[in-house]
Each structure stands twice: as structure tokens, then as C-alpha cells.
N, C-alpha and C positions, 0 to 999 in steps of 0.2 A: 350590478344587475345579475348575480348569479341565477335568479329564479327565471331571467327572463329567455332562457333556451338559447340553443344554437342559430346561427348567421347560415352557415354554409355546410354543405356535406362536408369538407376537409376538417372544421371544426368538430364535429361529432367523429369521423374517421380517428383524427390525431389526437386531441381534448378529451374527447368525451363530449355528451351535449351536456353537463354541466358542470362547473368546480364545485369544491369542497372550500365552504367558508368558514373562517378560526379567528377568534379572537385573540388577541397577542395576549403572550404569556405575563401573569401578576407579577408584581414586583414579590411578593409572599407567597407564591406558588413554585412546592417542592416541585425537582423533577419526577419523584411519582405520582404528584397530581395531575402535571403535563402529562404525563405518557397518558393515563387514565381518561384523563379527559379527549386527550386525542384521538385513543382506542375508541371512545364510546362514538364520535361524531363519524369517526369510518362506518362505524358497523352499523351505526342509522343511515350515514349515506349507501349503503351498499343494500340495506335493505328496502330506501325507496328506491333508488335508480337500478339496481338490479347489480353492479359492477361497484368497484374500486375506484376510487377517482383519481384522473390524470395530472389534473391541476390543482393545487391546494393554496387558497391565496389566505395569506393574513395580514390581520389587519394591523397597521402600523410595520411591519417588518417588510413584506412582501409577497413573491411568488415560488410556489416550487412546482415541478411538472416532474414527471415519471413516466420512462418506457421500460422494454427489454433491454436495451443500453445504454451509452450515451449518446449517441447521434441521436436514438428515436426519442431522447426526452428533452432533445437540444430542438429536434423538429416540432415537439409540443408544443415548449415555449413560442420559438416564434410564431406557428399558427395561433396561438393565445392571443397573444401581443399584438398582432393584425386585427384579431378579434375585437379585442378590446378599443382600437383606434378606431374602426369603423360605429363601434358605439356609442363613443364620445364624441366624432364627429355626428352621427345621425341624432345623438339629443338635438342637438343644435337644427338640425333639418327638420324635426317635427316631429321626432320619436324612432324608437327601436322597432322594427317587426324583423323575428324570429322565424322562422322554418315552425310551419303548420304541423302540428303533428302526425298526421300522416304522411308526408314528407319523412317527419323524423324518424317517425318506427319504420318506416318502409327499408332507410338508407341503417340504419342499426341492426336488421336484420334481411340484408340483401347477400345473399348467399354468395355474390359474386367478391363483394367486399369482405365476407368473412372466409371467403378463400384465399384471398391477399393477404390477410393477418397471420392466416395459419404458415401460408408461403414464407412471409417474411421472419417469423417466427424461428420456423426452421431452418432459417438461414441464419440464424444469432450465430455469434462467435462462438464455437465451442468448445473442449479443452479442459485439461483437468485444475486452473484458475476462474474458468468460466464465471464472468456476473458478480467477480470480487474487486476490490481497489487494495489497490497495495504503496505503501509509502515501502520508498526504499532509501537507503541512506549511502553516501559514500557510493552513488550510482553516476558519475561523470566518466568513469575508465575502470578499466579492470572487473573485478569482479562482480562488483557491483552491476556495473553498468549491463553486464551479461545478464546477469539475473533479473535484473527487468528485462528485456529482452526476450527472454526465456517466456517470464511472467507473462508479460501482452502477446506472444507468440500460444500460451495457453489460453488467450478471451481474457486476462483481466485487465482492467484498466490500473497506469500506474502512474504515481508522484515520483519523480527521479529526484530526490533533494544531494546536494552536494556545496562544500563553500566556494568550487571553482563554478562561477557565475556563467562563463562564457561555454565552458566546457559540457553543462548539467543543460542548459537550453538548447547547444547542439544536437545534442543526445537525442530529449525530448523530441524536440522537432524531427531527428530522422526516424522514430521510430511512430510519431501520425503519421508521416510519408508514408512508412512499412504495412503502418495497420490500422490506419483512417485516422481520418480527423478525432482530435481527443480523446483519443486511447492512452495517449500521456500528457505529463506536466511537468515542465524542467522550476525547481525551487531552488532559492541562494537559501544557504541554511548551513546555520553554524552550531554543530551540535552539543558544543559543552555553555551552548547559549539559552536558558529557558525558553525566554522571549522570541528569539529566532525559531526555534519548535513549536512553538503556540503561533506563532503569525501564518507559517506553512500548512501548519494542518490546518485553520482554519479556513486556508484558501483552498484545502483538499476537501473537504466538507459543505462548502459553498460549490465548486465546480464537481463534487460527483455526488453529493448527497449524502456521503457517509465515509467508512473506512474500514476494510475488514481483516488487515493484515499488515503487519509493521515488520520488515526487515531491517534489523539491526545492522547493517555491514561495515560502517564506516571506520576505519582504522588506521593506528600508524605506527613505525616500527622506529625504532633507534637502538640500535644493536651496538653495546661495549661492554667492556668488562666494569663489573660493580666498581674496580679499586678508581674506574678513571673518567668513567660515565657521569659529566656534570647535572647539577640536581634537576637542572629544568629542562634538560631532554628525558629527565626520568617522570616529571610532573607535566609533562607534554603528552608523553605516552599514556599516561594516567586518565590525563581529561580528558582525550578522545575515546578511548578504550573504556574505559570503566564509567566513567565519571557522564560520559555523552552517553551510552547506551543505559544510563538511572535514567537521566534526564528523558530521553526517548519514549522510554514506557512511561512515566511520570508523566508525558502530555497526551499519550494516546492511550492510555489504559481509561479515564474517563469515557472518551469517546465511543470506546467497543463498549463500555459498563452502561452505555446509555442505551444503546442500542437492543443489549440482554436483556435490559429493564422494560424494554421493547414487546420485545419478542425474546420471552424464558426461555425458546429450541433454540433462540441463536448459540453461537459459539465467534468468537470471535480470536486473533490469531497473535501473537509475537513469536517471532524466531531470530533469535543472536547468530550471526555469524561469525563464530567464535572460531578456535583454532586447534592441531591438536597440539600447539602449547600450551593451552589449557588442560590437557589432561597430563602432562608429562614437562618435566623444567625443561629450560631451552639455555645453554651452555654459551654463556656468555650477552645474554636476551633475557637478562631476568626482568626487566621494567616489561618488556612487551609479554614476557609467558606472565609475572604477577598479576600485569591487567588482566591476563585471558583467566586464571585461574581464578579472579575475583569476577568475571563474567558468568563462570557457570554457580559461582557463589549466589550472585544477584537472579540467576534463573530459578535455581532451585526456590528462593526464597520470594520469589517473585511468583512463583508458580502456585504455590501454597494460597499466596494474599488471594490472590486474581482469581482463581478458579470459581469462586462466590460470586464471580462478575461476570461468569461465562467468559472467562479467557483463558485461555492455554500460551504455556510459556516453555519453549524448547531452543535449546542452541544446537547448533549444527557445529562441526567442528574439522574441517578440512583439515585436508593435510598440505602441501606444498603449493600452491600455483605457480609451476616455474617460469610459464610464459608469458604471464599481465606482468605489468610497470612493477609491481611493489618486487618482484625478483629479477628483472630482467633489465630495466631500465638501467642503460650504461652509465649514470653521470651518480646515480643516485639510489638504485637497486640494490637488495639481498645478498646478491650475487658480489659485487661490487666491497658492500660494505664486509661482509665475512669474510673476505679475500684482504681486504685489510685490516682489518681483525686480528687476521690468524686465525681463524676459529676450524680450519681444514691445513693439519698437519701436512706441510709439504706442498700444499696446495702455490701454482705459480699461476695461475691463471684462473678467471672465468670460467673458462671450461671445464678447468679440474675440478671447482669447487660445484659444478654443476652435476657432473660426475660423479662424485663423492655423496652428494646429497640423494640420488637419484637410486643408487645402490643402497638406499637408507630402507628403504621399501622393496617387498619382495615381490610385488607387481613391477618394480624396476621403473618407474615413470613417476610425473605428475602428475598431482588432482590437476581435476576439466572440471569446467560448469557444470556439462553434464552432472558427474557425480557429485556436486554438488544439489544439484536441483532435485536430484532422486530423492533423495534425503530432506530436503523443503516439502515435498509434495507428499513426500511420506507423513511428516509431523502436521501437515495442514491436513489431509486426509485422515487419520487415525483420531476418531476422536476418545479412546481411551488412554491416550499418554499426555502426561504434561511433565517439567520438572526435568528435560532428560536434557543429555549430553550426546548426540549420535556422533560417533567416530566417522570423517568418511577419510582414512588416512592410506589405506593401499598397505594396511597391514603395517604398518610405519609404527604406529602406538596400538596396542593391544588391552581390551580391559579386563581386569582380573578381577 
């Protein structure tokens, strides 16, 4: 019954007084027949009803609703859904009646109610992520996990994917506590798994509507010397480093490409959280600097394909985190493993080698999220750079 108008003021407030109806997509229908076709039924709806519409139901697939965020498109839906129960009960009672239209222009342009809009408006999250979704990868601890953090702490809403199940939904979950209901989503996701990539974003896409930024993070280290370094901690390092991070844009480079074919102004985002092993070998870490240095390989050449698609393709390239697990943790850490290594002449302890590494850099310290994130919000900002490698190394690596 889309023609047959709104039930309730709250229906018009949150809906709109009417959806947008679509027939599901042909079995022989390119995706830019879709778009086209879509485009044309907005811009007819928009020109009888005056506005955009909130709800868009199709037929045979289902429902979508749209606000300023995600709560306010989460609120659509249910007020829909009410809607529509009380319809399908009232067939039954002897018919639908609708809100009289004068009733309905009155509450559509009751100034009291478009002062609530504007209110609530200006109170969206805002921040320089503001209105984006961001998969993040390797976001269960450490760096990752910061950087969402960061992310939802700048308005975006984010997917935390990670293969520690138990660890990735904690996460999740503390940061809706932090920043509302569904501002994240914790996903089990294995990234040298196609299939596990494709199942995840399609859950990201179904729960936010879309995707406008992929952080590449997820990584692993196994630091030995080439002479002694068995083959499948070198092809370990490989498939999470290299091999995960094809795969990653391989499932979400469509999804931004659908989007641009959308809307041609869009831009849509990937950024590798590479290393500065990748710009510089790493001494006695050649499995983990090969990976990295075949990361900026896959950027550059990723950057090239993609940019046709309205995507931009940048790695970021930290320098140390000495304080997350991947250097720190005593059982299984950086710290830990180059200490038995040897890879720090003289080095007797932890602390030496901590020490040793820290004097590596003329700022004298370790990379922070922080400066990591300067450098994210830079490349997502900047829409004239793609293709790049930004140092954030504290002068550690230097480009010539």
C-alpha cells in the first residue's frame, strides 16, 4: 500500500509519508542498468513528494530505511514495521484509513517539528570520519583495534573484523557502550579466506548500507634469520601480509566501485597499514619487510586499476609500536623474539633491546595511534593523492 499515505504523525516524522517502491533487480540486468534505473525512480520520487525517500521497499528482496545515522535509520525501520503491521491487521478490520491530508501537510510542515529535525541534525556525530563506515581488519588488540577506536571516536561507524572471535566482539561491544548503539560490529574473519571476506562485508553492507573505507591492518610477524627460518613461518607471514591484504581489496574494491557508479563525486577509500619495513629491509625479518615491501607494491599497482572506480589506494607506514602486544607481549612479542635472535648486539635483556630500538629514531620514542591516525585522516582527506607510501617513522626511515 505505498500509495495509500501515512497511519500516524511518527510515520511521516521518521518514514516520510510514503516509500519508494522497486522492483527487484533482472536476472540480465547490468549493474549500470540498476544504478540507472534506481537513479531515475528517486528523482521521480523526489519530484512528486517533494523529498528523498526514507524507506525503499523491494520487491521480492526486501526493505532499506535511511537517516543521518545509524540509530536514525534503525528508528525508520521500526516505525515502518509498526506501520506496516497495523496495515495488515486493519485489512482484516475493514480497510486502511490514512491521515487526511490536511492532517498530513499541516505535521510536514509544522515548524515545531522542523525545528526538532534541524536540532537533531546538529547534533549528528561529528568529526573528521563523520557519516563514513569503515572495515577494519586485525582490530581485536593493538593497533588495530585503536584505530577503530579512533575511527568511531571521529562519527564513523565501524566493522572490527579479526580471527580472534571472542576478542573482536568484545571490542565491538565496548565501543556501542562508548558511542551508541551500532556504531560497531565485531566479525570472525579470516583474511587469507576469500569466502570469509565476502560473508563479512556482506554483513557490513546489510547492517550499514554500504562501505566507504577499508583498513588494511591485519598482520604477523616471525622474525629469524633466512639460514634457519622454516618455510611455513615464511609462507605464514606471507598469507596474512600480502596475500590477506589482495584478498581484502579484491572483496571491497567492488563494493566502493558500485557505489562511484552511484554517484561519479563519490570517492571511496583503502589504506594498508604497512610498515616502515616496507620501505627499508629489516635485519633478520626478511619474511615480514618482503611482505611489507610487496604491500606497497600491491598499492601502487592497486592504485592505478582502482582509481577508474573512484577509489584511492594509500598505505601508511608506521614506524615501531613498542607498547601494543605485537612488541611488547612477554611470551610472544618483538621485543622477546629479537632478544632471542640476537638481532641487538650485546643486548641481555628486554629492556636493552627496547632501548636499542628506541635510539633508532631521532624523536627517540615510539609510533602512537596518534600518529598513526594523522596520516589515515590525511590520505582519507586529500583527494588529490593516491598510490602513496606515507612514512610515519619518527625519522627512523627517511625517503630519498
Amino acid at each position: 500500500a505505498t500509495d495509500t499515505g501515512p497511519l500516524t504523525p511518527d510515520q511521516i516524522v521518521y518514514c516520510g509519508s510514503w516509500p519508494l517502491w522497486l522492483e527487484s533487480p533482472a536476472d540480465d540486468e547490468t549493474d549500470a542498468q540498476l544504478v540507472a534505473r534506481v537513479r531515475q525512480a528517486v528523482a521521480e520520487f523526489r519530484k512528486k513528494r517533494g523529498a528523498d525517500p526514507l524507506v525503499v521497499l523491494v520487491r521480492g528482496l526486501g526493505m532499506f530505511t535511511a537517516g543521518d545515522d545509524v540509530q536514525a535509520a534503525r528508528t525508520t525501520r521500526e516505525v515502518y514495521l509498526d506501520a506496516v503491521r497495523v496495515m495488515a491487521t486493519a485489512r482484516k478490520l475493514g480497510g486502511i484509513h490514512a491521515l487526511e491530508d490536511r492532517f498530513r501537510e499541516f505535521i510536514e510542515a509544522w515548524e515545531v517539528e522542523s525545528y526538532r529535525k534541524a536540532v537533531a541534525k546538529a547534533a549528528a556525530a561529528g568529526g573528521r570520519a563523520a557519516g563514513k563506515v569503515a572495515f577494519v581488519t586485525g582490530a581485536a588488540q593493538g593497533f588495530g583495534l585503536e584505530i577503530a577506536q579512533d575511527l568511531a571516536a571521529q562519527g564513523a561507524c565501524v566493522a572490527l573484523a579479526d580471527l580472534n572471535a571472542r576478542g573482536v566482539q568484545a571490542a565491538a561491544d565496548d565501543l556501542c557502550k562508548a558511542r551508541g548503539a551500532g556504531r560497531a560490529v565485531g566479525l570472525t574473519v579470516d583474511v587469507t579466506d576469500g569466502n570469509s571476506l565476502a560473508d563479512a562485508l556482506h554483513r557490513v553492507v546489510r547492517t550499514y548500507g554500504g562501505l566507504d573505507v577499508l583498513v588494511s591492518n591485519a598482520g604477523v610477524l616471525k622474525a629469524e634469520s633466512v639460514k634457519t627460518q622454516p618455510a611455513k613461518d615464511f609462507d605464514f607471514v606471507t598469507a596474512v601480509n600480502y596475500k590477506g591484504y589482495f584478498l581484502c581489496v579484491q572483496n571491497v574494491a567492488p563494493i566502493l566501485a558500485l557505489q562511484h557508479l552511484a554517484c561519479p563525486s563519490y570517492l571511496g577509500d583503502i589504506v594498508q597499514i604497512n610498515s616502515k619495513s616496507g620501505l627499508a629491509g629489516s635485519n633478520r625479518n626478511a619474511a615480514y619487510a618482503g611482505s611489507k615491501f610487496g604491500g606497497v607494491g600491491l598499492t601502487q599497482s592497486f592504485a592505478l586499476e582502482l582509481i577508474d572506480d573512484g577509489i584511492k589506494v594509500n598505505a601508511v607506514c608506521p614506524g615501531n609500536f613498542y607498547d601494543g602486544p605485537l612488541w611488547s607481549d612477554p611470551d610472544h612479542g618483538l621485543f622477546v623474539q629479537y632478544l632471542r635472535a640476537g638481532k641487538v648486539p650485546g643486548a641481555k635483556t628486554i629492556a636493552d633491546v627496547r632501548k636499542a630500538y628506541e635510539a633508532k629514531s631521532p624523536i627517540h620514542r615510539g609510533c602512537t595511534t596518534k600518529d598513526v591516525m594523522a596520516a589515515v585522516y590525511y590520505v582519507l582527506e586529500q583527494k588529490y593523492e593516491t598510490g602513496q607510501a606515507v612514512p610515519v617513522t619518527g625519522g627512523q626511515v627517511m625517503l630519498s
